[in-house]
C-alpha positions as CSV (number, residue, x, y, z in Angstrom):
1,X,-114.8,-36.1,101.4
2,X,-111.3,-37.4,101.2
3,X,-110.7,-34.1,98.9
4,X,-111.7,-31.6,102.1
5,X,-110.2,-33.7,104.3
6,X,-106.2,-33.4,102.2
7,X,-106.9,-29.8,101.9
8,X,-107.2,-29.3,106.0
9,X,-104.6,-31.2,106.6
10,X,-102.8,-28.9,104.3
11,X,-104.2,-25.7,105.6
12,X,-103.5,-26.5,108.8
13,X,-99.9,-27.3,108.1
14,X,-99.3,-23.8,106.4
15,X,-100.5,-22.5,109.5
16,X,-98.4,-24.5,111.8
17,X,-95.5,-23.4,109.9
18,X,-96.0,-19.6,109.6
19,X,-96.6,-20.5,113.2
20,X,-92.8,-22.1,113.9
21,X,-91.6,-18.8,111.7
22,X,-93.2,-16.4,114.0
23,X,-91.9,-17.8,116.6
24,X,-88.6,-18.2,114.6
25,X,-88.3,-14.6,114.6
26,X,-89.6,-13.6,117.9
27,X,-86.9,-16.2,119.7
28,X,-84.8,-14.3,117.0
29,X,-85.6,-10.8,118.4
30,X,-85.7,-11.3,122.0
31,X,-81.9,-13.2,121.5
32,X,-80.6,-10.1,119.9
33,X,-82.4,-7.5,122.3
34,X,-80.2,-10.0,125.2
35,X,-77.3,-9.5,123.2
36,X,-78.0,-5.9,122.8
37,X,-78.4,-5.2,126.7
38,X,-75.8,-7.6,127.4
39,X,-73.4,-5.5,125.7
40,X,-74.7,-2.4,126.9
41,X,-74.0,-3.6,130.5
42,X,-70.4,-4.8,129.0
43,X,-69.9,-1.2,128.3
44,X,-71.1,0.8,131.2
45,X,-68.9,-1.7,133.6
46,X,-66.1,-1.1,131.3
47,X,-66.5,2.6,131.7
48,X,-67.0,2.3,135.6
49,X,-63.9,0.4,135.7
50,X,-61.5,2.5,133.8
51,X,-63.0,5.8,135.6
52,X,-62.0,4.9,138.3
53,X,-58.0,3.5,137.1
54,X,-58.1,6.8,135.7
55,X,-58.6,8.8,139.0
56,X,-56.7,6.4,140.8
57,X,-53.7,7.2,138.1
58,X,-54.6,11.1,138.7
59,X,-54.3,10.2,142.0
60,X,-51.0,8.7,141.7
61,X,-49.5,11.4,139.8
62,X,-50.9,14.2,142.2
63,X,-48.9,12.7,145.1
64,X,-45.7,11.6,142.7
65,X,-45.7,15.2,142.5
66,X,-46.0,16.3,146.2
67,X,-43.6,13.9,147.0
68,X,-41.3,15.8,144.7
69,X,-42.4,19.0,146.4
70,X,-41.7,17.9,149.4
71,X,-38.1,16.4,148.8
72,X,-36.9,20.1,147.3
73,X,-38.2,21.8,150.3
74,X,-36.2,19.0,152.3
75,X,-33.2,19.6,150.2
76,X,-33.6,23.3,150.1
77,X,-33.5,23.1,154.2
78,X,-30.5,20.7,154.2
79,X,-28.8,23.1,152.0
80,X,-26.7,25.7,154.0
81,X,-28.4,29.2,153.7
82,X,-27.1,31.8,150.9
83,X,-23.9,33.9,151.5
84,X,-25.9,37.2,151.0
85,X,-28.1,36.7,153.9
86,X,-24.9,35.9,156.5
87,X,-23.1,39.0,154.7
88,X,-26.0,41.3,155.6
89,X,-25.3,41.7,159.0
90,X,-21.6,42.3,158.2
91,X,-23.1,44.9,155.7
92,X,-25.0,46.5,158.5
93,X,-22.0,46.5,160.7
94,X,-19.8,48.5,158.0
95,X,-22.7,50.8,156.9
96,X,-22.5,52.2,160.9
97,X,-19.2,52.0,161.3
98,X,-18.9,54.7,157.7
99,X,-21.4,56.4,158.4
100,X,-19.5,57.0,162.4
101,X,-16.2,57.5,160.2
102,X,-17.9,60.5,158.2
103,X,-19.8,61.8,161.7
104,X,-16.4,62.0,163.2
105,X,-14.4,63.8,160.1
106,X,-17.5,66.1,159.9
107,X,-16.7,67.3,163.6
108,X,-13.2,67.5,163.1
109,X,-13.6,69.5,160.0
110,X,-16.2,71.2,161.5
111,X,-13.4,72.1,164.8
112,X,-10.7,72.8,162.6
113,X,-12.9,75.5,160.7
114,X,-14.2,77.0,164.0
115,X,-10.0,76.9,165.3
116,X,-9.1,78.8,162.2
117,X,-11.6,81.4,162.4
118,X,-11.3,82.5,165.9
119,X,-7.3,82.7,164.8
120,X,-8.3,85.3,162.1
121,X,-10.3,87.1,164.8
122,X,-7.4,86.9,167.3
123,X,-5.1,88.4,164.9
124,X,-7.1,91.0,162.8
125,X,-8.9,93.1,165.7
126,X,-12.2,93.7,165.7
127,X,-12.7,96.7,165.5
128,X,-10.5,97.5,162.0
129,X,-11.5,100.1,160.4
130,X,-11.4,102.3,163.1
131,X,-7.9,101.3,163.8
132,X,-6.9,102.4,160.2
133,X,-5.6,106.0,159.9
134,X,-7.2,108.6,157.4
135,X,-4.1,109.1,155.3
136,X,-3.3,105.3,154.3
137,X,-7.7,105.1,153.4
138,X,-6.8,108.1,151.2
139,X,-3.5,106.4,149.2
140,X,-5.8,103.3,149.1
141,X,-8.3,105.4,147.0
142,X,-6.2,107.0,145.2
143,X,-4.3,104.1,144.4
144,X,-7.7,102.3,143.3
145,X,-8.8,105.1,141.2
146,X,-5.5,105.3,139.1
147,X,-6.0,101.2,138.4
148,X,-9.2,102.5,137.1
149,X,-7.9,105.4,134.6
150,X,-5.5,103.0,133.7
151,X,-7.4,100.2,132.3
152,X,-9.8,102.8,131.0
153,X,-7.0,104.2,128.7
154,X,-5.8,100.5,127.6
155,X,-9.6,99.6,126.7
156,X,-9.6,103.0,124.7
157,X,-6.1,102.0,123.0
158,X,-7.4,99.1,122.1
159,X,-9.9,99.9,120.2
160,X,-7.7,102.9,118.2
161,X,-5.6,100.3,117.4
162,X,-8.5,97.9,116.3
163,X,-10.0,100.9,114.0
164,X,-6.5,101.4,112.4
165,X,-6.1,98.1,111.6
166,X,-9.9,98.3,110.2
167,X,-9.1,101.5,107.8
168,X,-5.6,100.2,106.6
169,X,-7.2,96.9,105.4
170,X,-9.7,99.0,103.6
171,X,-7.2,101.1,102.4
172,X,-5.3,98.4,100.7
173,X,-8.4,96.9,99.2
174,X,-9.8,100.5,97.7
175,X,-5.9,100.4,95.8
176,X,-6.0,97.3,94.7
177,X,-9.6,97.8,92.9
178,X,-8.3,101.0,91.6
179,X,-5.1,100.2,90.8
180,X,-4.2,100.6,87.2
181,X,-3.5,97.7,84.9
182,X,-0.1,99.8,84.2
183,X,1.3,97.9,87.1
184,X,0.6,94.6,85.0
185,X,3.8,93.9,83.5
186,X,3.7,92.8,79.9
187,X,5.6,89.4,80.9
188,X,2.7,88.5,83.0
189,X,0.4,89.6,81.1
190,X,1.8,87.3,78.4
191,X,1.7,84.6,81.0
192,X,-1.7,84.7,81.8
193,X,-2.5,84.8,77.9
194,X,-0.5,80.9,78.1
195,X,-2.2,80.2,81.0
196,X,-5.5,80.7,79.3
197,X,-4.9,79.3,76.2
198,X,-3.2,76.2,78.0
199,X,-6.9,76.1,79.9
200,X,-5.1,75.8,83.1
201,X,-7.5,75.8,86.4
202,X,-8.4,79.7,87.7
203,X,-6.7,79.5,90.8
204,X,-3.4,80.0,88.7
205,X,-4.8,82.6,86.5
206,X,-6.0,84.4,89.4
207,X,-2.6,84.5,91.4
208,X,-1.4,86.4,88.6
209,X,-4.1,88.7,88.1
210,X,-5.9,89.8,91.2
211,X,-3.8,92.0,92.3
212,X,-4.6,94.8,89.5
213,X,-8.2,94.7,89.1
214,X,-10.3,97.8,88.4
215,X,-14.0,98.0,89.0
216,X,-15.7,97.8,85.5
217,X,-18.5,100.4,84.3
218,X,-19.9,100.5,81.1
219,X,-19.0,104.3,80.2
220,X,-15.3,103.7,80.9
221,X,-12.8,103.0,78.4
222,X,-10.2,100.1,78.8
223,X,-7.5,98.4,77.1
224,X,-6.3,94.8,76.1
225,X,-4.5,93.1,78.7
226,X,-6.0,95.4,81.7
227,X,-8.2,93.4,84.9
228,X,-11.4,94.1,85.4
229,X,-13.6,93.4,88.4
230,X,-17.5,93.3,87.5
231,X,-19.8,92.8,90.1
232,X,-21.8,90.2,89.4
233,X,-19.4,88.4,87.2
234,X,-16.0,88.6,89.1
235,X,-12.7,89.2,88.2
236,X,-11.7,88.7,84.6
237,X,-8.7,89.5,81.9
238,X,-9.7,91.7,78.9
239,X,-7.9,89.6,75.9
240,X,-9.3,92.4,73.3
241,X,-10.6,96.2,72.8
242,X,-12.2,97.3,70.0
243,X,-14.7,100.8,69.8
244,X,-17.4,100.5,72.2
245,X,-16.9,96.4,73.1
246,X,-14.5,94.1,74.4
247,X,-13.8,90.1,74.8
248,X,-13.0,89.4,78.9
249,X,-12.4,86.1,79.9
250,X,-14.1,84.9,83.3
251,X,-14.0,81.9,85.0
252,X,-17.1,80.8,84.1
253,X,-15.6,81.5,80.1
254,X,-15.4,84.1,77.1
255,X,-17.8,87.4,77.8
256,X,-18.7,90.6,75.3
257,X,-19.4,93.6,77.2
258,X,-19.5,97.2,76.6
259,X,-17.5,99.9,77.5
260,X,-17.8,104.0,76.6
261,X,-21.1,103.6,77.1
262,X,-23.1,107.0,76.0
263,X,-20.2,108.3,74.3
């Protein structure tokens, strides 16, 4: 008996004391669920506080800002208006008083032209050509018409002249092609010979040789120290002669070419 009796008293401990634990740790949960929704209620008074600081400080600024507005539109009225609106009525005033100026000289102008033809009228008589006699019309056509022949003949002189001058430049240059190298002088021809050897520029070599050139064709027969003008190659000094060939130098340098061609 006293056996049962310990272990009741023991089993009814254990349950007293997973009795104070649940309670434990409901007291537990209900203190943090207060603390929980005390803090949430912290928070949305917090918010509804500084929402409205904020608008109030939007406020603030919005009318910190009109009250700027507000004091440049005062100054800006204070301020004495700008010198272009007082000078536009003085603008106006000379714009109309030009444009009377230029009304005025256009009248004048326009009288003094009107003056100056009637005068003409006044002294040349309307009716003119009746007024003029026969004879003086007939001297004044005659007159006209010799003018006429005259420049006529000066035009045709003109142009004589201008075809002489054409044919006598032609002339010259038909001679000088022609020209036999006779007329080169042995001196110069000698001259031209340093010249070359010396390699001097062309220019030189040509003042010297130009001037007795003879157009070049392959059946023709020529001699050393003769000019020769070929048409593709130019002008050019023959330094030798020998049976159907020959040496000429050109600017460009030594060339062979043949002469008594078909011979």
């Amino acid at each position: 008996m006293a056996k049962k009796k310990t272990a009741s008293k023991k089993a009814s401990a254990k349950k007293k004391t997973s009795k104070k634990k649940v309670l434990k740790k409901a007291t537990k949960k209900i203190a943090k669920k207060k603390v929980t929704k005390k803090k949430v209620a912290k928070k949305a008074a917090s918010k509804k506080t500084s929402a409205p600081k904020k608008t109030k400080k939007k406020a603030v600024s919005k009318k910190a800002t009109k009250k700027k507005v507000v004091k440049k539109k005062a100054v800006k009225k204070s301020l004495p208006k700008k010198t272009s609106k007082q000078k536009s009525p003085i603008k106006k005033s000379e714009k109309k008083a030009s444009k009377k100026k230029s009304a005025v000289t256009k009248k004048a102008a326009s009288k003094t032209s009107l003056t100056k033809k009637k005068a003409l009228k006044a002294s040349s008589p309307s009716s003119g050509k009746k007024s003029v006699p026969i004879k003086e019309k007939k001297a004044a056509v005659k007159t006209g018409g010799i003018v006429a022949e005259i420049k006529e003949q000066q035009k045709e002189d003109s142009l004589k002249n201008k075809k002489l001058k054409a044919l006598v430049k032609e002339q010259k240059s038909t001679k000088t092609k022609g020209e036999s190298s006779e007329e080169l002088t042995l001196r110069k021809a000698r001259l031209v010979e340093k010249y070359i050897r010396q390699g001097k520029s062309w220019e030189e070599i040509l003042k010297n040789i130009e001037n007795f050139a003879q157009a070049y064709s392959m059946r023709k027969e020529y001699e050393a120290r003769t000019v020769i003008d070929h048409s593709s190659l130019g002008l050019g000094y023959v330094m030798a002669a020998n049976n159907n060939r020959m040496t000429v130098y050109f600017e460009d340098g030594y060339r062979n070419l043949i002469m008594n061609y078909g011979k």
